[in-house]
C-alpha atoms as an extended CHARMM CRD file, in Angstrom:
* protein
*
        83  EXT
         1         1  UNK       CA             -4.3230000000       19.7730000000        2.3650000000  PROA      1               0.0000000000
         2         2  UNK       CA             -6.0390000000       16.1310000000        2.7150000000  PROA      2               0.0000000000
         3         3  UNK       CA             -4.3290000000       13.0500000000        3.0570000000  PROA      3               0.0000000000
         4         4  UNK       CA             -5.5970000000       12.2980000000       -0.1560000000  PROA      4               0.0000000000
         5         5  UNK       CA             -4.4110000000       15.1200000000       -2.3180000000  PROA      5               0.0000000000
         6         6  UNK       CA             -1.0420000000       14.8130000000       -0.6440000000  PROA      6               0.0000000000
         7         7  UNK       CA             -1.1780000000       10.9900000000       -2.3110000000  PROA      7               0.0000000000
         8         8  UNK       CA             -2.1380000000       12.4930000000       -5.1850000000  PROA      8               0.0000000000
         9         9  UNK       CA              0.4780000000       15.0480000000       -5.9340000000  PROA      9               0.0000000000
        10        10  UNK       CA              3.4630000000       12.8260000000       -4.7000000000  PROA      10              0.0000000000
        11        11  UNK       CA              3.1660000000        9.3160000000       -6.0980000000  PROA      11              0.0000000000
        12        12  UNK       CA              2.7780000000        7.7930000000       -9.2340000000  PROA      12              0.0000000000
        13        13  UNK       CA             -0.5260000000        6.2950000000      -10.5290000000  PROA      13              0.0000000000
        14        14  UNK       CA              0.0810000000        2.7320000000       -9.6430000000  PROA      14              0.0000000000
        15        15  UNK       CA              1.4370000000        3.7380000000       -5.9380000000  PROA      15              0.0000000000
        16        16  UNK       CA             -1.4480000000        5.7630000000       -5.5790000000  PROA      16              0.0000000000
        17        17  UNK       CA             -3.7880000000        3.1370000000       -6.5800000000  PROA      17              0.0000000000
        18        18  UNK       CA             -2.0940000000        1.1080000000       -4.2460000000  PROA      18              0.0000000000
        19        19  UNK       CA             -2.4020000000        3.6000000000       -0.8270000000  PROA      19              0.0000000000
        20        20  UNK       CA             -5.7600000000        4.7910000000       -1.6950000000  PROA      20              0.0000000000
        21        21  UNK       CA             -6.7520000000        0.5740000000       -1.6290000000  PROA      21              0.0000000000
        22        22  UNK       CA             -4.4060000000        0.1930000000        1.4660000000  PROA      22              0.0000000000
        23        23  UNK       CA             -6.0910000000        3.4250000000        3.1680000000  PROA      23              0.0000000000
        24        24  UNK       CA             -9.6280000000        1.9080000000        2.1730000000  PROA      24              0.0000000000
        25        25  UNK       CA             -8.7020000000       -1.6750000000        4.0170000000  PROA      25              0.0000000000
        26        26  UNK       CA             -7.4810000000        0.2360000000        7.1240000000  PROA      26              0.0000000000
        27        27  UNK       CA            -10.5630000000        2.2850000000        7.6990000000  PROA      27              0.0000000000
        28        28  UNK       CA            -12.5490000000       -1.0950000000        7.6740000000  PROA      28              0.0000000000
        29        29  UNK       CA            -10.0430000000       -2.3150000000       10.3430000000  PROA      29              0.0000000000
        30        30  UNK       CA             -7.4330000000       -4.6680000000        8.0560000000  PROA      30              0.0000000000
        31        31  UNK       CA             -4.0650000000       -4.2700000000        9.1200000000  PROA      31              0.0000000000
        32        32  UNK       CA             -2.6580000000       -7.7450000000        6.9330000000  PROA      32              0.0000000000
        33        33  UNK       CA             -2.5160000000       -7.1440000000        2.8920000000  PROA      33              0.0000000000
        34        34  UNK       CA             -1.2880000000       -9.9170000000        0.7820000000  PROA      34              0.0000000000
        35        35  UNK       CA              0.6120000000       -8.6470000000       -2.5530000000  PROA      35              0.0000000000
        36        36  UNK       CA             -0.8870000000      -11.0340000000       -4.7120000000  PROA      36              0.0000000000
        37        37  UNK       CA             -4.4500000000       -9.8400000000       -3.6290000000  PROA      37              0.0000000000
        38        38  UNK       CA             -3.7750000000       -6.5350000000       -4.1520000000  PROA      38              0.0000000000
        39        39  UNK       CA             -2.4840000000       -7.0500000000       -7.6050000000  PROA      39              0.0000000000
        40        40  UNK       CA             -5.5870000000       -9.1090000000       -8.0830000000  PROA      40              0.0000000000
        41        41  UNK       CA             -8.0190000000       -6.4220000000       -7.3050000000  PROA      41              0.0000000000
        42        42  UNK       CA             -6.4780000000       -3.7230000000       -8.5350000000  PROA      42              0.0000000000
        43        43  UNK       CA             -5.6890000000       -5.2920000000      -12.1440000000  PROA      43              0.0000000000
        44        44  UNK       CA             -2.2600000000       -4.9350000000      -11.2590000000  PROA      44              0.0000000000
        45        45  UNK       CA              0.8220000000       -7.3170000000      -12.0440000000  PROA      45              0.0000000000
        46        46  UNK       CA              2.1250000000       -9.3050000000       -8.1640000000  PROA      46              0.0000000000
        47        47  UNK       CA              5.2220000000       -7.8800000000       -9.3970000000  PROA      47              0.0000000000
        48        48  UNK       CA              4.2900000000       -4.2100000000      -10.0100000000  PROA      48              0.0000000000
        49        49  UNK       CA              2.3930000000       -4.3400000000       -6.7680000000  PROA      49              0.0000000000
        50        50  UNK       CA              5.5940000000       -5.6720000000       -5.0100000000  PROA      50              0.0000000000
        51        51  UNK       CA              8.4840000000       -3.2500000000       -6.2310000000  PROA      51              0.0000000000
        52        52  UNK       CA              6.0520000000       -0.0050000000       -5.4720000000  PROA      52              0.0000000000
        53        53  UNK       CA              4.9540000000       -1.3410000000       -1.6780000000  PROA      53              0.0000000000
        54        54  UNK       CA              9.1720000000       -1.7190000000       -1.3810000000  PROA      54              0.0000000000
        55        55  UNK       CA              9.1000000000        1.8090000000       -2.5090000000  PROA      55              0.0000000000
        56        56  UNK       CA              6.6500000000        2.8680000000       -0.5840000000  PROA      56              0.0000000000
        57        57  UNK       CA              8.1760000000        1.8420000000        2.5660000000  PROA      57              0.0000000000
        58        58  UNK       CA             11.0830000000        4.1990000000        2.0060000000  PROA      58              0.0000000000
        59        59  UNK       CA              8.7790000000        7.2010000000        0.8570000000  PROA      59              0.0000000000
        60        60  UNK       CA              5.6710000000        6.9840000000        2.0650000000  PROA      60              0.0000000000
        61        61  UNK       CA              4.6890000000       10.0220000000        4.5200000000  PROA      61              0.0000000000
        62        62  UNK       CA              1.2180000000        8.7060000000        5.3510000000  PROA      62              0.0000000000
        63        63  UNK       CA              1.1460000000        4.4820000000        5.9040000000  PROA      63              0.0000000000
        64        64  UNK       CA              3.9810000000        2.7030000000        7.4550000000  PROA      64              0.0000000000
        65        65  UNK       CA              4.3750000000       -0.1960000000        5.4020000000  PROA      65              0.0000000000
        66        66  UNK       CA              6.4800000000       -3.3430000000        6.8490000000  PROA      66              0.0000000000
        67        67  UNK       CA              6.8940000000       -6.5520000000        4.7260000000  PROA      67              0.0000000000
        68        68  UNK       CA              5.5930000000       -9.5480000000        7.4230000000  PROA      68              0.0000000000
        69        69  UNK       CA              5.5640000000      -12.5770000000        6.1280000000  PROA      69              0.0000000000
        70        70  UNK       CA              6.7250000000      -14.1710000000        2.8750000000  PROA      70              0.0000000000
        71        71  UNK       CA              4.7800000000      -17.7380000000        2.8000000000  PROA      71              0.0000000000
        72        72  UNK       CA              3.4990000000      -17.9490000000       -1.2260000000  PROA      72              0.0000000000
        73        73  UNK       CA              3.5800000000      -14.2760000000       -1.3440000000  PROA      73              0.0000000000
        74        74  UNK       CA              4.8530000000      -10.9850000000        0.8090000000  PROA      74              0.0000000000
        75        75  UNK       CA              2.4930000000      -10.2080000000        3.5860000000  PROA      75              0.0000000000
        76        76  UNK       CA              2.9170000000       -6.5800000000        4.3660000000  PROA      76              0.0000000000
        77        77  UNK       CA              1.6840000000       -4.9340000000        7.7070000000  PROA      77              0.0000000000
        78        78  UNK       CA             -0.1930000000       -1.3790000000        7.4950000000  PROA      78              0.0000000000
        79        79  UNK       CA             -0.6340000000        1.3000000000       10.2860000000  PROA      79              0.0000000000
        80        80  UNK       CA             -1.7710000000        4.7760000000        9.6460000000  PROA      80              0.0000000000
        81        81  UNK       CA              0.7680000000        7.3850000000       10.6660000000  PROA      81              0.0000000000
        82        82  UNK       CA             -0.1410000000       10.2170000000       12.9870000000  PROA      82              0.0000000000
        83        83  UNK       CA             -0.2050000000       12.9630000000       10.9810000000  PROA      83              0.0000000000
C-alpha cells in the first residue's frame, strides 16, 4: 500500500488535504509551512488548519510534524518519516 492510500484510509478530509499539500511542499524541498498559508491555499479556516496539524503531530504515521515558531502565526517544521 502507497503512502498515499494509507493517508487516505486513516484521516479525515481536511487532514488529508492538509498532508497531501505538506507531502507536495516536501518533495519540492520546503521543510517551513506557515498555518495561515496553508489555510490560505487550501480554502481552509487558520483555525481548522491549526487544530488538525496539532492532531496530526500525535497521529500521523508518515510526516513528523513539530510546531517551530509562533511569530503572527504557528510555523510548523516537516520531515518525511522513513517508512
Amino acid at each position: 500500500m502507497t503512502v498515499r492510500d494509507r493517508i487516505k484510509k486513516k484521516y479525515s478530509d481536511s487532514q488529508r488535504k492538509i498532508l497531501f499539500y505538506l507531502i507536495s511542499g516536501l518533495d519540492r524541498g520546503k521543510h517551513y509551512f506557515k498555518a495561515k498559508y496553508i489555510a490560505k491555499d487550501l480554502g481552509l479556516s487558520s483555525k481548522e488548519v491549526g487544530t488538525n496539524l496539532r492532531i496530526l503531530v500525535d497521529i500521523c504515521d508518515e510526516l513528523k510534524i513539530v510546531p517551530w515558531s509562533y511569530s503572527n502565526s504557528t510555523t510548523w517544521m516537516v520531515i518525511q518519516k522513513a517508512l
